[in-house]
Structures are given as structure tokens and as C-alpha cells.
C-alpha positions as CSV (number, residue, x, y, z in Angstrom):
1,X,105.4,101.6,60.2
2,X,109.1,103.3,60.8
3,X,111.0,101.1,63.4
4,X,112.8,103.3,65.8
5,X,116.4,102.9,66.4
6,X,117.5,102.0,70.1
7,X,120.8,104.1,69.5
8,X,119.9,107.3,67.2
9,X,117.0,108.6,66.2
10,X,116.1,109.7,62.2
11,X,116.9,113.4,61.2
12,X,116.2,115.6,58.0
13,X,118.8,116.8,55.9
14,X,119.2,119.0,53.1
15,X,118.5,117.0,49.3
16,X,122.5,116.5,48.2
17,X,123.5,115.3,51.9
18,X,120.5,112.6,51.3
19,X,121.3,111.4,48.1
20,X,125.5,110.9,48.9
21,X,124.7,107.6,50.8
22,X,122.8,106.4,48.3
23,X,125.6,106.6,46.0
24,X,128.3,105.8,48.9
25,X,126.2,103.1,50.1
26,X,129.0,101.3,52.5
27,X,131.3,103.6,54.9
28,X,134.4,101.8,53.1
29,X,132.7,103.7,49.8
30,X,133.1,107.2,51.6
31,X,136.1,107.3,53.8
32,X,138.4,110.1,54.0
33,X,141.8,110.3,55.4
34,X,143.9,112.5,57.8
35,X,146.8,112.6,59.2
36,X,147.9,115.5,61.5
37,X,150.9,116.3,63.3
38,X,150.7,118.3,66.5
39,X,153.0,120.3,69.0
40,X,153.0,118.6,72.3
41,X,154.5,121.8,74.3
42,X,150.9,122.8,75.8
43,X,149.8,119.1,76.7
44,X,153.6,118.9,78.4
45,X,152.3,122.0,80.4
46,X,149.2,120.6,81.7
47,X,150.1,117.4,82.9
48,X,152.9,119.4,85.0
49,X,150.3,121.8,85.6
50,X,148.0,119.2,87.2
51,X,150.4,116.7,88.9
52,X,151.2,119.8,90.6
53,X,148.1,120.8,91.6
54,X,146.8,117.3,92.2
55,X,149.7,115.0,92.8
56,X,148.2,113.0,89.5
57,X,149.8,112.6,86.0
58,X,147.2,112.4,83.4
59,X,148.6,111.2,79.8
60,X,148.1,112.5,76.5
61,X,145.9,110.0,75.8
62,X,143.2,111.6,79.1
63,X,143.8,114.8,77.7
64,X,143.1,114.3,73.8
65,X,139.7,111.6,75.2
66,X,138.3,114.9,76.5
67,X,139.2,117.0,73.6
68,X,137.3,114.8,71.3
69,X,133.9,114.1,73.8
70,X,133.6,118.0,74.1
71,X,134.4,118.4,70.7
72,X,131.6,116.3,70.2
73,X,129.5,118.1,72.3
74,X,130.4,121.0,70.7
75,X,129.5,119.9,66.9
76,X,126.8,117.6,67.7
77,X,126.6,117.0,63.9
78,X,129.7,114.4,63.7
79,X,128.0,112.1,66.4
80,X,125.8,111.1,63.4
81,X,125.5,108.2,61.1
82,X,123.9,106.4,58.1
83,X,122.1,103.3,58.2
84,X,120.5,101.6,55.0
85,X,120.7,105.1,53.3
86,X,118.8,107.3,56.2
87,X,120.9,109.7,58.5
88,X,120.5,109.6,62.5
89,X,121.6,111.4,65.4
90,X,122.8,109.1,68.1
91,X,121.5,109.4,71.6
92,X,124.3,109.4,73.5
93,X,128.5,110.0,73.0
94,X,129.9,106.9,72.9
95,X,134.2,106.1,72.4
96,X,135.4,102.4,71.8
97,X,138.8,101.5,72.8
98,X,140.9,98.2,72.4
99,X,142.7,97.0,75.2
100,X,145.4,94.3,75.4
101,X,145.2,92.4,79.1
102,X,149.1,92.4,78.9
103,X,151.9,93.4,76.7
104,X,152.5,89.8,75.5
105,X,151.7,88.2,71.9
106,X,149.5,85.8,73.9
107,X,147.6,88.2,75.8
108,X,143.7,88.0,75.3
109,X,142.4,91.4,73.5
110,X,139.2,93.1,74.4
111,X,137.0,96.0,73.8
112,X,136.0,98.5,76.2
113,X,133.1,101.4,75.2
114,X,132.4,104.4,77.3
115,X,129.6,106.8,77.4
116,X,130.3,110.4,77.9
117,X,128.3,113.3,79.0
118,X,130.5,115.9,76.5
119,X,132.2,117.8,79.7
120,X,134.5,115.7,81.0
121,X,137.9,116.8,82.6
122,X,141.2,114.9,81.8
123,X,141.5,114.1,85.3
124,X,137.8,112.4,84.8
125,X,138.7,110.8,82.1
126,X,141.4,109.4,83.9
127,X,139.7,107.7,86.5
128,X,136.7,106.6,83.9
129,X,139.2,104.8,81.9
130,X,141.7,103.5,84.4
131,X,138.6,102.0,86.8
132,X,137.9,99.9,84.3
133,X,141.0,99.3,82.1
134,X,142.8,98.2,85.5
135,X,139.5,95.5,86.2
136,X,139.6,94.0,82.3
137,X,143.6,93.3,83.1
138,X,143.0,91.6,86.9
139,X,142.7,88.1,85.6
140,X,141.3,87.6,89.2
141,X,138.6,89.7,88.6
142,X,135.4,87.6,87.5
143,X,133.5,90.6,86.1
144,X,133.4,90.6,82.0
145,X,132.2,93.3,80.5
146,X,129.4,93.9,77.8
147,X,131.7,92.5,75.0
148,X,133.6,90.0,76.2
149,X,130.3,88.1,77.8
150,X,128.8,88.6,74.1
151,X,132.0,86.8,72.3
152,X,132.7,84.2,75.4
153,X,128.4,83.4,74.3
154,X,129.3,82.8,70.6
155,X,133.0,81.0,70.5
156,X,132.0,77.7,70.8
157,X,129.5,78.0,67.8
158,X,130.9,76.1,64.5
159,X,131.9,79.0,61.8
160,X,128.9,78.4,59.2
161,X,126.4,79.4,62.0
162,X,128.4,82.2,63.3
163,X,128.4,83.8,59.8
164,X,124.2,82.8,59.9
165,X,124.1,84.8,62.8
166,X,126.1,87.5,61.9
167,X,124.5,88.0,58.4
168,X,121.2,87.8,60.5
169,X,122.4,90.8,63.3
170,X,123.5,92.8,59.8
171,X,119.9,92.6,58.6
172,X,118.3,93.6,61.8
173,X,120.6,96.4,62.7
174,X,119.6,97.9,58.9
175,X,116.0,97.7,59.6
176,X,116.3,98.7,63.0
177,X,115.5,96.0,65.3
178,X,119.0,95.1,66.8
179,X,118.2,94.8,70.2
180,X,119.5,96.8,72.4
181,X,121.8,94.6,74.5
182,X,124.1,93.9,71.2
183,X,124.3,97.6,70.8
184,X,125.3,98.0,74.2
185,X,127.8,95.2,73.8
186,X,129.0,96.1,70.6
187,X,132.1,98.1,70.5
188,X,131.2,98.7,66.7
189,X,128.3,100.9,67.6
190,X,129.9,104.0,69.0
191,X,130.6,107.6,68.0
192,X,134.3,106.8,67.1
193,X,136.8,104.0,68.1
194,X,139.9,105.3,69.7
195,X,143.6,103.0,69.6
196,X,146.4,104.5,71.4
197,X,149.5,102.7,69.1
198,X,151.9,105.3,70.8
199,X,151.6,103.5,73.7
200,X,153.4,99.9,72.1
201,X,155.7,101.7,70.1
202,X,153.9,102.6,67.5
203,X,153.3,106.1,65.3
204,X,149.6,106.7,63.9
205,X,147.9,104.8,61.6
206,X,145.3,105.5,59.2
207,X,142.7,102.7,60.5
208,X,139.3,102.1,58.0
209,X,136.7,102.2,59.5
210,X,134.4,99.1,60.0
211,X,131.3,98.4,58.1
212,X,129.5,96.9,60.7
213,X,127.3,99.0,63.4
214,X,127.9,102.9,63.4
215,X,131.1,104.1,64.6
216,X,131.3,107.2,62.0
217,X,135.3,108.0,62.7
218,X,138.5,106.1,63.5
219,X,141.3,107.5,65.6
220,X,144.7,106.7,66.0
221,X,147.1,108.1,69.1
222,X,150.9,107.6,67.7
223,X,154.1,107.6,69.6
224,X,156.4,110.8,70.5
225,X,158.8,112.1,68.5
226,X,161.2,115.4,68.5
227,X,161.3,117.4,64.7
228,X,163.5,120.7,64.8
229,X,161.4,124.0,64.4
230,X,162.3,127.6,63.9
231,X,161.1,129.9,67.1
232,X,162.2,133.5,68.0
233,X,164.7,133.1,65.2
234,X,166.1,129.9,66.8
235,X,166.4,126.6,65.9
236,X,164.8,124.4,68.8
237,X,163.8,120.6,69.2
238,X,160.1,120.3,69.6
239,X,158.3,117.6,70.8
240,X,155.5,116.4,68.5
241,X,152.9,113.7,67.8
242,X,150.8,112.5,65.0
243,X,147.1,111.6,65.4
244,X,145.8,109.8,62.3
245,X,141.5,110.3,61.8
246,X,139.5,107.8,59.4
247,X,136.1,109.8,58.5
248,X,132.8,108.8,56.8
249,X,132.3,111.7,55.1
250,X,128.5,111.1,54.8
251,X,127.4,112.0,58.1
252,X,128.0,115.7,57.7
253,X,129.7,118.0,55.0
254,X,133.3,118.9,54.5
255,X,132.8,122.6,56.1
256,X,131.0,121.5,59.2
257,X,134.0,118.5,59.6
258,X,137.1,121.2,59.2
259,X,135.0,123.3,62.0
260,X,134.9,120.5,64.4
261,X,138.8,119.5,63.4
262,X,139.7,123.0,64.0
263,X,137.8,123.0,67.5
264,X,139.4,120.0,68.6
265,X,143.2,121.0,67.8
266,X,142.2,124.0,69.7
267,X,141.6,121.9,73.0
268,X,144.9,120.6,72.2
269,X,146.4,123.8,71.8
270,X,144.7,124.7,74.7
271,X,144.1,122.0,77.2
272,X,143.2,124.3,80.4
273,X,140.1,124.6,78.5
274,X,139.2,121.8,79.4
275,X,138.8,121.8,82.5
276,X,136.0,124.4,82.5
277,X,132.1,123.3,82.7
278,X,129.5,124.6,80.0
């Protein structure tokens, strides 16, 4: 009998996309790296474009959150993954975030993971991410999310049965019978996971990603910075930002990845595009 995932469901591939993971049997085996440097001229226009309109300043990070949902929309094959050598398609979008409670060395860290339909506006993304980044940093607030109520369960366990248990949640999730309530808890089992370093200072990194769970991509928002550029036959300051990506290259194959790449710099390029349903 085939146990059936909670979070994906199996697929057929082609004969050399089936035998890579079994040579690349851990996503540390099969990572690729990339690091890309965009213009931030058209993302400066929409968020005057919309605070205009709407008296509400989305951020970069709002805007390039929907680029990469509808660019997973758009190339359904990325939102894949391997586990114990078989490929799935996941059921649903999923983006993991970090988020520090303050900016102090002492302030508590949790994860936050978000499901997305695919069509989602900046200005949704917005209020999806502020509702509840705002309630995780109200230390009056006594509602914990998915995660944190998992972790707060296991911290008081000694360290020799927290790596049982682990070990034991590593087995189950390979054959498939990882209930369902740790996948919905765990920020590991996602689409991608999504840190925003610009925002403490911070330019991209180049973040592995983990082997634990699913999450088939890493990406990394960096900070703003100015280069000099040559436009019109003039030398003008340009402001620019890099975005690091960490990739298994295993889920899908190296043309079907620069396709999806290339559709989402072209939301960034772009951004009004965004706000139009499918």
C-alpha cells in the first residue's frame, strides 16, 4: 500500500528527472545558487502609484511576496518537491517567513507560514502579512501561532529525547505519515522560505536550504543600495537591490527554473501586473 502525503500528492516524471534524486539524495546534495541584482525604479513607481491611489504604502517586500505566489501560480512546476527519492506536487502555495518580535538581541524569534491562492495583490499581501506580523509582536496578545504552540510543547523535553523525537518525525515524514498538524506547524514544509535582511541592515544572502520537511527554495530580500548606470547617454544614480535564491534543483529542470526566474523579474519589472486577476 502507497501512503498518501497530507501536503503533495505523487507525480510522474520523465526517466533522467527520476533518477537525479537518487543520486542527489539530500537537498544540501543539489543546491544551486543565485544571486541577482535588480533596478528598483518600477517598484519606486508603484508604491507612489498606490499610496496615491489608496493612501497606503506597500514595501518592496509586499510587492516581490506577490511576484513570487503568482510566479508560482504561473509555473506550477517549482511548487514541487522530493521525498525519500519520489517527486510530489504540493497542494497548496505555501511561504515561510522569520520574524523577530523586536529589534533587540533578546527578542524572541518566530516563524510565520502563509498560504496563498497564487493572485494576490501587493496591497493583499499587505494586510495578510501585517494582521498577523503585528499579533506575533503584541506581547499582550495570548494567541500563538501554529509554530510557536509546537516549540513552547517540546522546550522543556531533555535534549536526548528531543533528538528521539526528531529522528522519529524525520522517518515518518519520508514514509509519509507525518500528521498533518506538524505540517501545518512546521515552517520547514512550505513552497519557499522568505527572510527580508534588508530590512536590519543587511544585503542578500545566499541561505541553504534546510533538509528537513519540503521547502524546495530559499530567498533572501537585501538592503538598498545606489550603483551608477549609463541611460540616454548619461550617467545617472540608480537605485538597486539584490535578491539572493537558494534552489533544489531536483524538483524541475534547469529550462523550466530560468522560465519561472525570467517570469518573476518580469513582475518586478512590471509590478502593475500585478494587480490584475487571472
Amino acid at each position: 500500500m502507497v501512503l498518501k502525503r497530507k501536503d503533495g500528492y505523487r507525480i510522474k516524471v520523465d526517466a533522467f528527472s527520476r533518477f537525479i534524486p537518487l543520486i542527489m539524495k539530500e537537498r544540501n546534495d543539489a543546491l544551486v545558487y543565485l544571486n541577482q541584482e535588480i533596478s528598483l525604479t518600477s517598484l519606486d513607481e508603484y508604491v507612489k502609484r498606490i499610496y496615491e491611489e489608496t493612501g497606503i504604502r506597500v514595501s518592496y517586500m509586499h510587492i516581490i511576496y506577490s511576484a513570487i505566489v503568482r510566479t508560482y501560480k504561473d509555473m506550477p512546476h517549482i511548487n514541487r518537491f522530493i521525498m525519500s527519492g519520489k517527486h510530489y506536487m504540493r497542494n497548496n502555495i505555501e511561504i515561510s517567513m522569520a520574524v523577530k518580535k523586536s529589534l533587540s538581541v533578546d527578542a524572541e524569534e518566530t516563524s510565520l507560514k502563509f498560504k496563498f491562492e497564487g493572485n494576490e495583490s501587493p496591497l493583499e499581501i499587505k494586510q495578510m502579512l501585517d494582521e498577523q506580523i503585528n499579533l506575533e509582536k503584541n506581547q499582550d496578545s495570548n494567541k500563538k501561532n501554529l509554530t510557536d504552540l509546537f516549540v513552547k510543547t517540546l522546550e522543556n523535553i531533555p535534549t536526548f529525547l528531543l533528538k528521539f523525537i526528531v529522528g522519529v518525525l524525520k522517518t515518518m515524514d519520508k514514509i509519509n505519515i507525518m500528521p498533518k498538524s506538524v505540517i501545518d506547524a512546521s515552517p520547514f514544509h512550505a513552497s519557499a522560505f522568505i527572510t527580508n535582511l534588508g530590512s536590519i541592515g543587511l544585503d542578500a544572502a545566499l541561505h541553504h536550504i534546510y533538509n528537513f520537511g519540503t521547502v524546495g527554495a530559499f530567498l533572501s530580500i537585501g538592503k538598498k543600495g545606489k550603483k551608477l548606470v549609463m541611460k540616454d547617454g548619461e550617467v545617472v544614480e540608480e537605485k538597486i537591490m539584490n535578491i539572493g535564491f537558494v534552489i533544489d534543483e531536483r524538483i524541475c529542470d534547469g529550462y523550466y527554473y530560468a522560465k519561472a526566474m525570467r517570469q518573476f523579474y518580469k513582475y518586478l519589472q512590471n509590478p502593475n501586473a500585478l494587480d490584475k486577476e487571472d
